[in-house]
C-alpha positions in Angstrom: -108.3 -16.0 15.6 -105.3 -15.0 18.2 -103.5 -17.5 20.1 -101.6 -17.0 22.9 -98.6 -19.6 23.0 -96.0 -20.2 26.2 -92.4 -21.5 25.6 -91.7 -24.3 28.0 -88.7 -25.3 26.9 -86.3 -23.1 25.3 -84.0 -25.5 24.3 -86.5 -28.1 22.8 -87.0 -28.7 19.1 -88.0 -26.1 16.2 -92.3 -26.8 17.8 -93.4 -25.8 20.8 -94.1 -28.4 23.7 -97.3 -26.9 25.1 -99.5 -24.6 23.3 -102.4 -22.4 24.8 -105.2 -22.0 22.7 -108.1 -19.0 23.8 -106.7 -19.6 27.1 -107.6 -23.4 27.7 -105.1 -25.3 28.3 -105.0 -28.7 25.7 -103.1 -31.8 26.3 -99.8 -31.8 25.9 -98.7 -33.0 22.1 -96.8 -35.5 21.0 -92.9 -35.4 20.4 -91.7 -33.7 17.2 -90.5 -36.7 16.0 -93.5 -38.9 16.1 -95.9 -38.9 13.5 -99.0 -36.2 13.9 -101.3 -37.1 11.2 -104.3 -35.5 13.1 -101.8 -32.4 14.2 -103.1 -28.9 12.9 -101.4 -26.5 10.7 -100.0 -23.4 12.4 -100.5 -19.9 10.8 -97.9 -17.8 10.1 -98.1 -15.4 12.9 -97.6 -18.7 15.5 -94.6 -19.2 13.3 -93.0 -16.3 13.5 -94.0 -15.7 17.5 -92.0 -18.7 17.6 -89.2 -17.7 15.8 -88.4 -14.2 17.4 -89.1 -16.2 21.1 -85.7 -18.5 19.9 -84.2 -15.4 18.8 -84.9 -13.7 22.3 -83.3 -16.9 24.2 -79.9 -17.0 22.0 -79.5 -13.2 22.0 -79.7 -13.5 26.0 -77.2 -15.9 26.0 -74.9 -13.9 24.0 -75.5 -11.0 26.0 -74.4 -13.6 29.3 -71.5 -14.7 27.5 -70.0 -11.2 26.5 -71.1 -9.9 30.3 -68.8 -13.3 31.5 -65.9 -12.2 28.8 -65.8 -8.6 29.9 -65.4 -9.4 33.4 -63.0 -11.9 33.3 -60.5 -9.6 31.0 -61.4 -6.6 33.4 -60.1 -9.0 36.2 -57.1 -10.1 34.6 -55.9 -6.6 34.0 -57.1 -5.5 37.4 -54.7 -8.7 38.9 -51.9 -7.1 36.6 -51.7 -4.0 37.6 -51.9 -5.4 41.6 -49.4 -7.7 41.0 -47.2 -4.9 39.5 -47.7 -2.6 42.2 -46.5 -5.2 44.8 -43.9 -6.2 42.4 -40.1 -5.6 44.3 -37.8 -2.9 41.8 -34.6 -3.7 41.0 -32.0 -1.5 43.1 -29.8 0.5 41.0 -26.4 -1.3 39.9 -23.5 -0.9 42.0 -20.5 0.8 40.9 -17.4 -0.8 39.5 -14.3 -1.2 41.7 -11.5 -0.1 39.3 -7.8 0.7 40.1 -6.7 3.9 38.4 -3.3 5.8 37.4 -2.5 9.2 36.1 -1.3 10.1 33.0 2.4 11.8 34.3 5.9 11.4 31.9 8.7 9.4 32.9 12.2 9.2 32.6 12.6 5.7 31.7 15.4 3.4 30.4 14.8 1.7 27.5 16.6 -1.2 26.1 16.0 -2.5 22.2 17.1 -5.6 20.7 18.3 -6.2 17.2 19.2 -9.5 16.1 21.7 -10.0 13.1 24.4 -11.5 11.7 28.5 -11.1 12.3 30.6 -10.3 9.0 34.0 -10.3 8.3 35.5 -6.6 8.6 36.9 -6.7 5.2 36.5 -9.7 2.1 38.7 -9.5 -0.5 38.7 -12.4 -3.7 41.9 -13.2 -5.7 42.8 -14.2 -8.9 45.9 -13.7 -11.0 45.8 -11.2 -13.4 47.6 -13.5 -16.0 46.7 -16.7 -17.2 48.9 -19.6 -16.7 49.8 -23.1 -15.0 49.9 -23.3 -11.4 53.4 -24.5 -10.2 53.0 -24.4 -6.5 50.9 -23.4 -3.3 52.2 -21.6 -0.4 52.9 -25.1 2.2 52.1 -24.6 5.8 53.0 -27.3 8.5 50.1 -29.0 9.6 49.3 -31.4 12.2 51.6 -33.6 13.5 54.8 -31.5 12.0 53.6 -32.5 8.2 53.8 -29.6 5.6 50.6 -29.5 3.4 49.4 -26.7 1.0 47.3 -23.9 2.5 43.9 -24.5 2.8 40.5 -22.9 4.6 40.9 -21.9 8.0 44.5 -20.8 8.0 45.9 -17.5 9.1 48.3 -15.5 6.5 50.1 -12.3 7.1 50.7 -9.5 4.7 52.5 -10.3 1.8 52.6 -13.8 1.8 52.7 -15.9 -1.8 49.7 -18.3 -1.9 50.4 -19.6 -5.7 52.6 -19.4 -8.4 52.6 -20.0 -11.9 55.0 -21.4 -14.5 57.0 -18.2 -15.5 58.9 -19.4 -18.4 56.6 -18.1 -20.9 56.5 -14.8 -19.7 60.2 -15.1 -19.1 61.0 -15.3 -23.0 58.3 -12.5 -23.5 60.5 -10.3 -20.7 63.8 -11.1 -23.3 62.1 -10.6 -26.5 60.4 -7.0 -25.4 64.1 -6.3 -24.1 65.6 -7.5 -27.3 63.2 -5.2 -29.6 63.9 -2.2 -27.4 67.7 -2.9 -28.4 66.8 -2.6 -31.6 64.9 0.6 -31.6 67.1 2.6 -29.6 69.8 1.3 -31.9 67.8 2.5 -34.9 67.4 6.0 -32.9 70.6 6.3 -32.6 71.4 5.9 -36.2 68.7 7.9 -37.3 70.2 10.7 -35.0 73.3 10.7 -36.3 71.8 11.0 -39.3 70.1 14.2 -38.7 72.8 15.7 -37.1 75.0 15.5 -40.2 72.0 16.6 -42.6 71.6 19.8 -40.3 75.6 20.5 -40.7 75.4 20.2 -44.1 72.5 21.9 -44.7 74.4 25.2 -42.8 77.5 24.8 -44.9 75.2 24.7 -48.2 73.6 28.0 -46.8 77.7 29.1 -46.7 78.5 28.4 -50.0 75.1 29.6 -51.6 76.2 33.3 -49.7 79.6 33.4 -51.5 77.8 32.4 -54.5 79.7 29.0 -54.8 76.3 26.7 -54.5 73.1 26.7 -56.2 69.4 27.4 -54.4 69.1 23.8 -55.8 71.3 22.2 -53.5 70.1 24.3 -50.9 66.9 23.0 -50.8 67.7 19.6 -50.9 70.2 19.7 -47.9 66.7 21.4 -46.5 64.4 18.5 -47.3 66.8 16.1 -46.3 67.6 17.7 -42.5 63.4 17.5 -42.1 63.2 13.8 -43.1 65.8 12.6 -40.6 64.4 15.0 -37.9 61.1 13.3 -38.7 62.6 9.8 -38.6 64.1 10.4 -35.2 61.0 11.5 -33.7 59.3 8.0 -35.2 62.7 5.8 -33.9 62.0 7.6 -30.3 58.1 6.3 -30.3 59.6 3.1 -31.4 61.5 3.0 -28.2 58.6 4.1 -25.8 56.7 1.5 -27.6 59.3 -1.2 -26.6 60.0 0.1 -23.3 56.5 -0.3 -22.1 56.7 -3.8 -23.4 59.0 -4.7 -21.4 58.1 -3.2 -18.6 54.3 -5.3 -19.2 56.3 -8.1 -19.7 58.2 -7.4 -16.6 54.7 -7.2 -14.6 53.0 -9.7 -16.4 56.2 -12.0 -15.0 55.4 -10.4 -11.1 52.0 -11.1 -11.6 52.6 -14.8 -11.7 52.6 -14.7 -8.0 49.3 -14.4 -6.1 49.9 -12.6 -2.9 47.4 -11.5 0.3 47.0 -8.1 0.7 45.9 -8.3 4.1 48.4 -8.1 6.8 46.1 -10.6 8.6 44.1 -12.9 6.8 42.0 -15.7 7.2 41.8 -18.2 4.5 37.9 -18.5 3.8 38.5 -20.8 0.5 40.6 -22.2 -2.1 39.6 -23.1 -5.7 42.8 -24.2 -7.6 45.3 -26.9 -6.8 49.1 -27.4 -8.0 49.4 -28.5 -11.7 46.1 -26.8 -12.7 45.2 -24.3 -15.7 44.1 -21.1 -14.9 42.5 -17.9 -16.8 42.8 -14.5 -16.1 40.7 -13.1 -13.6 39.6 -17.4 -12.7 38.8 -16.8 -8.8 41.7 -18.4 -6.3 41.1 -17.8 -2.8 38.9 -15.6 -0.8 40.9 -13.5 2.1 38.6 -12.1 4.9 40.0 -10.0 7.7 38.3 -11.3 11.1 40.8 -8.7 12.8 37.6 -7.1 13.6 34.2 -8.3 13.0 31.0 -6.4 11.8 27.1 -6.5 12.3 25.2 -4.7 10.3 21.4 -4.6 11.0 18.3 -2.0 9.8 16.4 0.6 12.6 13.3 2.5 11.6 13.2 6.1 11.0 12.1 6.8 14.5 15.3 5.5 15.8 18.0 6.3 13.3 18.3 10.1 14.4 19.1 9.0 18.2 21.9 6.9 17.4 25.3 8.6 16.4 29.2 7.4 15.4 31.5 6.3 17.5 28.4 5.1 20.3 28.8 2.0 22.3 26.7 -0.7 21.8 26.7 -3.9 23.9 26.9 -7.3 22.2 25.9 -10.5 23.1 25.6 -14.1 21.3 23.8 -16.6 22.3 26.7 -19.0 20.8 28.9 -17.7 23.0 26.9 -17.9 26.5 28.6 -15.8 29.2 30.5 -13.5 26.6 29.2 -10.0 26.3 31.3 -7.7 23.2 31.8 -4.0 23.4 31.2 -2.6 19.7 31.1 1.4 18.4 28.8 1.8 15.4 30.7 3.0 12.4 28.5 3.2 10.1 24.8 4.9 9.7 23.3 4.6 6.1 21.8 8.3 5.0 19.1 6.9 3.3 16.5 4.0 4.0 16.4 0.8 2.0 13.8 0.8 -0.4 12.5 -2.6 0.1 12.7 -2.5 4.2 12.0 1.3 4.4 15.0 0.7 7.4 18.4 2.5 8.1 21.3 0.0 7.8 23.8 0.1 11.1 27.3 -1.3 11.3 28.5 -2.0 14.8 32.2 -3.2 14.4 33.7 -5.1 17.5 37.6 -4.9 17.4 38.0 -7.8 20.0 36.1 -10.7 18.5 37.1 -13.6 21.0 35.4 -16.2 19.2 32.7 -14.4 17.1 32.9 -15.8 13.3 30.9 -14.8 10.6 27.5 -16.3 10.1 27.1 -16.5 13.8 23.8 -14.8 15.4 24.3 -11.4 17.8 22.4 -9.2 19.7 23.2 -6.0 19.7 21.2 -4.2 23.2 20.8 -0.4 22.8 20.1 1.0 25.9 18.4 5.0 25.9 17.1 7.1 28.3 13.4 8.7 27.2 11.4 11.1 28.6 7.8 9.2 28.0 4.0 9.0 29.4 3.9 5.3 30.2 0.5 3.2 31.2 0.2 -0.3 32.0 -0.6 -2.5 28.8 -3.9 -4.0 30.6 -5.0 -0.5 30.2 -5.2 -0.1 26.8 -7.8 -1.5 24.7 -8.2 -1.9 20.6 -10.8 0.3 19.1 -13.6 -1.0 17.3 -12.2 0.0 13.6 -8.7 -0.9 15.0 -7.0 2.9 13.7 -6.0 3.9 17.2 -6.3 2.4 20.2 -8.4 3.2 23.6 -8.4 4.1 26.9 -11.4 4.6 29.7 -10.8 8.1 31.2 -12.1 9.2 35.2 -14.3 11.6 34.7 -16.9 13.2 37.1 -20.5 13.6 35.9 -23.5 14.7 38.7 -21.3 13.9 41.5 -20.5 10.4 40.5 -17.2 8.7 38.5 -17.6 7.5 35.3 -15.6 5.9 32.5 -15.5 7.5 29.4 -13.4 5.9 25.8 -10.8 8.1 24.4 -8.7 7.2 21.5 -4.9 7.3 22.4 -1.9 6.9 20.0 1.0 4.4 20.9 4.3 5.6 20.7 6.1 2.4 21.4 6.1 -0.5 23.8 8.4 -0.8 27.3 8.3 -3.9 28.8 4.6 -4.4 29.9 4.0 -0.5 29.7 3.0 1.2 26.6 4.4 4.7 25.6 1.6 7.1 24.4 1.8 10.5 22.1 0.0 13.8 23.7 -0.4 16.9 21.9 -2.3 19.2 20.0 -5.4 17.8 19.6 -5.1 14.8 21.6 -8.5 13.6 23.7 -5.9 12.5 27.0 -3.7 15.2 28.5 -1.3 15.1 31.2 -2.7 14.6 34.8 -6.1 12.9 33.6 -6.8 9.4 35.3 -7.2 6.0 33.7 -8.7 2.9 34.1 -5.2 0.2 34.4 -6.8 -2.6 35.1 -10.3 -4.7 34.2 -10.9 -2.6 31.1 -12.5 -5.7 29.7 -15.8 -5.3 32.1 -16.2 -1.3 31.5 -18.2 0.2 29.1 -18.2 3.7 28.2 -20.5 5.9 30.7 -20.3 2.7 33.0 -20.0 4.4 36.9 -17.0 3.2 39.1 -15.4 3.5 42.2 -11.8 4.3 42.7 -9.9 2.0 44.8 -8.0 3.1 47.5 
């Protein structure tokens, strides 16, 4: 039988809250939840009428939803792009204020300082060359009018006796030597006379053999005795070198028991004997130095070296001596560099000293003139690998001025200006224009403007 059924409330339970039945309209039934024991079974069509009405309902509400979802993303989007379009733009950034300078040489005046210390012009040690006692030391009158031996600090001239030592040993030595050269020249003279009477006889044998009144016999012994006294003189006479050189060692040996300075003006830097005590051979004595002149020897690199020459002045200063300044003349320029320092040594000698001792601290000042391309330090900047160092170049690009990096290589440093190499190959060249001040806030294609 068909039934016609109307959904009165969409929302209600899983049964329908009014049903139509061959178009009468029946009393409304009872909730779902109370109990229908006189209720009717629905077919299956009613079922499934009833199922595809709920489905109807949720699929509308879907549809609503998704309609609601749409709109409100197309809104969103729409109030985007509006609120970029009335959104202000940023103005373009304005250029940096920069001071600049121009890459020109310069005859500058350059000073260097080297630090080192003075020396003694000349250092000599002593010792005797013979072993002995001391007897005495050379006395000098000290304070107060009291004579005392010579000690460290005192002033000698040339040829003056510092020690002696107890020459009686080497006295008797002198006498002995002389009394054994006696001898042998004695001896050579006997041994002379000698030969001199074997060579006459042997020419009066050679006489009596021609008239027939000697033998050959006797002639050759006469012979054989002439060369045995020629060779005995010839021995005698080494004999008597021999002993003359001894005495004229011991002679020496007897000189050398006085220790002298061979300076003719010394300073006394020390003493190691005193009166009374044994010495060796070669056992240090004193040490001499010669502060007539003083000497300060310091190293320059290889970039230096061939600018300075013999005989140049130098100016000296110490800061031990405040006021003084020294005139010195470099004497001395090594022709090879130290191995360890990779540095040429100097020698500035100062023949005036006035007060400069050795193991004070002086500055020796070099003054030069160079022919350089100088910028200001504040314009140079490290580079990011830190193999050369960089600078912003002025260049023009679409009308504007712009910075652009170039590497640059120092040369050396003046003052608060730094000296830079151009040639062949290098990025700067004379006349360009550089950033000098506020490189810290540039970057490289960064615009500018020059100030005036």
């Amino acid at each position: 039988m068909p039934c016609s059924i109307e959904l009165a409330d969409a929302f209600q339970d899983e049964e329908l809250s009014t049903l139509v039945v061959d178009g009468d309209w029946p009393a409304v039934a009872p909730p779902a939840t109370a109990a229908r024991p006189d209720q009717r079974k629905e077919g299956p069509a009613c079922r499934r009428t009833q199922r595809l009405a709920k489905y109807r309902s949720l699929a509308i509400s879907l549809a609503v939803l998704v309609g609601v979802a749409a709109a409100s993303l197309a809104g969103r989007e729409w109030l985007a792009a509006r609120a970029a379009s009335l959104a202000v733009k940023p103005a373009d950034p304005l250029p940096a204020t920069v001071r600049v300078t121009r890459v020109e040489p310069e005859v500058v005046a350059a000073g260097l300082h080297y630090s080192a210390a003075v020396k003694e012009l000349a250092r000599v040690e002593l010792s005797f060359r013979v072993g002995g006692t001391v007897e005495a030391l050379h006395r000098v009158e000290g304070p107060g009018g009291r004579w005392r031996p010579v000690h460290e600090g005192d002033r000698i001239t040339n040829a003056t006796a510092l020690a002696w030592l107890d020459t009686s040993d080497y006295q008797r030595e002198r006498a002995l030597s002389a009394e054994k050269l006696a001898i042998a020249q004695a001896r050579l003279a006997q041994l002379e006379s000698d030969a001199e009477l074997a060579s006459i006889e042997r020419r009066r044998v050679e006489q009596l053999v021609g008239r027939g009144a000697a033998t050959d016999a006797e002639l050759d012994t006469t012979r054989s005795r002439q060369l045995f006294t020629a060779a005995a003189v010839a021995g005698a006479r080494r004999d008597v070198q021999s002993a003359r050189i001894a005495v004229e060692q011991a002679e020496a040996n007897l000189a050398y028991c006085t220790l002298s300075s061979p300076m003719e003006q010394g300073t006394i830097a020390a003493r190691y004997l005193e009166a009374g005590e044994r010495v060796a051979a070669g056992q240090p004595a004193f040490v001499i130095l010669d502060l007539s002149s003083v000497v300060i020897a310091f190293g320059v690199p290889d970039t230096l070296v061939g600018r300075l020459s013999l005989g140049q002045q130098m100016e000296v200063t110490c800061d031990a001596l405040p006021g003084e300044r020294f005139q010195g003349l470099i004497q001395k320029i090594a022709s090879a560099a130290d191995p360890q320092t990779r540095t040429y040594t100097i020698e500035v000698r100062i023949d005036e000293p006035k007060g400069l001792r050795p193991g004070m601290i002086a500055n020796v000042h070099l003054e030069r003139e160079v022919s350089a391309y100088l910028l200001p330090l504040m314009a140079v900047t490290p580079c990011a690998d830190n193999a050369l160092c960089e600078v912003f170049r002025i260049v023009e690009e679409g009308g504007q001025m712009t910075v652009r990096r170039v590497p640059v290589e120092i040369e050396d440093v003046l003052d608060n200006r730094v000296a830079i190499r151009l040639g062949n190959g290098a990025a700067l060249k004379p006349g360009d224009r550089v950033v000098a001040t506020g490189t810290h806030r540039l970057h490289d294609g960064q615009m500018v403007s020059i100030e005036q």
